[in-house]
C-alpha atoms as one frame of an Amber mdcrd trajectory, in Angstrom:
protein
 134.305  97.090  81.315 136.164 100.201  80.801 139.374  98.331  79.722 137.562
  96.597  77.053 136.076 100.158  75.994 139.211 101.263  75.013 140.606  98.861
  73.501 137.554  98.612  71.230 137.524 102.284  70.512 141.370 102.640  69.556
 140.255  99.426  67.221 142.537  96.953  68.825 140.374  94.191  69.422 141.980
  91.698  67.148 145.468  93.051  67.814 147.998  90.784  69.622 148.013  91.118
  73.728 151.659  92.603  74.877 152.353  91.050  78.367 154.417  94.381  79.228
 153.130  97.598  79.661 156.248  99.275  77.965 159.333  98.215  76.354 162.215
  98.745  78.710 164.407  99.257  76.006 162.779 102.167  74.713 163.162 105.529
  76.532 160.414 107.885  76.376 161.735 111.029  75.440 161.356 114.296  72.700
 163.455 112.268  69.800 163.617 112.695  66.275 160.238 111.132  65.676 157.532
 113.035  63.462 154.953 114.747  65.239 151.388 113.034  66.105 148.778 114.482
  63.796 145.885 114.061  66.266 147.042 115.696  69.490 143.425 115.593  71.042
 143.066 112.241  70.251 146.380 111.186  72.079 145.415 113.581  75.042 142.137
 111.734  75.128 143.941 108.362  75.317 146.885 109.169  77.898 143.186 110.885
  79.843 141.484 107.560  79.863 144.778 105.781  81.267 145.430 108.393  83.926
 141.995 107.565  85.023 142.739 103.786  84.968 145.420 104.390  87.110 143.464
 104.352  90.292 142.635 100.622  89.627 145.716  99.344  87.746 148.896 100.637
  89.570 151.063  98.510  87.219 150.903 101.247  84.089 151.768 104.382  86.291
 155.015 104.615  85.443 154.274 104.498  81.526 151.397 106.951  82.184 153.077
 109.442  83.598 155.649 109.616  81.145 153.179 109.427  78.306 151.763 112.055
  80.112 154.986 114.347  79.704 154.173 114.924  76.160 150.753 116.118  76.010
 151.290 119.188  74.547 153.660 118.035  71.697 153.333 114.144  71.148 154.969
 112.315  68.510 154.216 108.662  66.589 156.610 106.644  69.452 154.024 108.506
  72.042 151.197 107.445  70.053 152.862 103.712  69.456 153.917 103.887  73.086
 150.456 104.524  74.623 149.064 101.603  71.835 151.137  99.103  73.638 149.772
 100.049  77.013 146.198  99.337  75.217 147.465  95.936  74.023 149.207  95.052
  77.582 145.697  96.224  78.962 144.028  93.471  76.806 146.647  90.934  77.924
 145.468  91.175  81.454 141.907  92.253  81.391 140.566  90.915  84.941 143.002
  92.698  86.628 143.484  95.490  89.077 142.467  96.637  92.752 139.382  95.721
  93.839 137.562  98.563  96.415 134.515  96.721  97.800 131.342  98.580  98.978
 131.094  96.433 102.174 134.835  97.660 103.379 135.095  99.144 107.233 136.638
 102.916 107.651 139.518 101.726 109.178 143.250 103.718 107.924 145.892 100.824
 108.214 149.423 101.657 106.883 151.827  98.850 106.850 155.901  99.912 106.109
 159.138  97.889 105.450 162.304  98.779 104.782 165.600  96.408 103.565 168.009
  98.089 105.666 170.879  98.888 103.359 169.875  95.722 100.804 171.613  97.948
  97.750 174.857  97.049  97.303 176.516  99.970  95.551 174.926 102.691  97.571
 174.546 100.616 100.925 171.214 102.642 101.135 167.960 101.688 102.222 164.779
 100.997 100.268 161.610 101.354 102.458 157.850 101.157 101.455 154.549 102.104
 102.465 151.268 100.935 101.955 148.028 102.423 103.154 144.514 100.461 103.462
 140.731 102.012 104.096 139.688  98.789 105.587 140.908  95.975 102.819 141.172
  98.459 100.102 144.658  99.421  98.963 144.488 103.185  98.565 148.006 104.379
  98.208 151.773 103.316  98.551 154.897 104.521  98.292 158.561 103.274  97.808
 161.831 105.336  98.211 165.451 104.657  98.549 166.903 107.101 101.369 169.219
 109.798 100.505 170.845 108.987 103.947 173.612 105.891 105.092 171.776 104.839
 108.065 174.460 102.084 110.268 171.473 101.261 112.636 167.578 101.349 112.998
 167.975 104.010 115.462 169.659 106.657 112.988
């Protein structure tokens, strides 16, 4: 299992599980923290997680900001990438499942609230796209527009 991999070769396999991918307290930004002495080491890391994100859409958001930071990474990077790794370990079994015995049929399903948000009044809508039962990509968005009806 390639989640197990990793956690094995960062040596985290007797660390504590995380049930969060990233603390939503903590900003990821350039801050005062001390450099990361092994750049390739984190580049390999954030790497193996980009990859994972095909399978496990719920550390994309973390990803890509670890991913902001490649060239220059510092020890909240580092510590911030760890806890994906331990949130990882927390939740081993899961993730999209593509089967081999799937038809070639594109399905896209959408939705929208219709002005749910309160301060804005705007809408949120959503897609989602399916090769036969396979979730292969989606996409949410709140409109720059005030719509007043469906037909705007």
């Amino acid at each position: 299992m390639y989640c197990l991999d990793m956690i094995t070769d960062a040596g985290l396999l007797a660390s504590k599980p995380i049930s969060t991918p990233s603390d939503p307290s903590i900003k990821i930004h350039q801050g005062l923290s001390h450099p990361y002495h092994d750049i390739s080491a984190y580049r390999r890391l954030v790497g193996k997680l980009l990859y994972l994100n095909a399978t496990r859409p719920d550390i994309t958001f973390i990803t890509q900001q670890l991913s902001q930071y490649l060239s220059n990474p510092t020890i909240n990077h580092y510590n911030a990438a760890i806890r994906v790794l331990k949130y990882l370990k927390f939740c081993l079994g899961r993730g999209l499942f593509f089967p081999g015995d799937s038809s070639l049929h594109l399905i896209s399903v959408s939705d929208a609230d219709w002005a749910d948000c309160k301060d804005t009044r705007r809408s949120i809508s959503g897609q989602c796209f399916f090769l036969g039962k396979s979730l292969i990509s989606w996409h949410t968005k709140k409109r720059l527009t005030i719509s007043r009806s469906s037909s705007e």
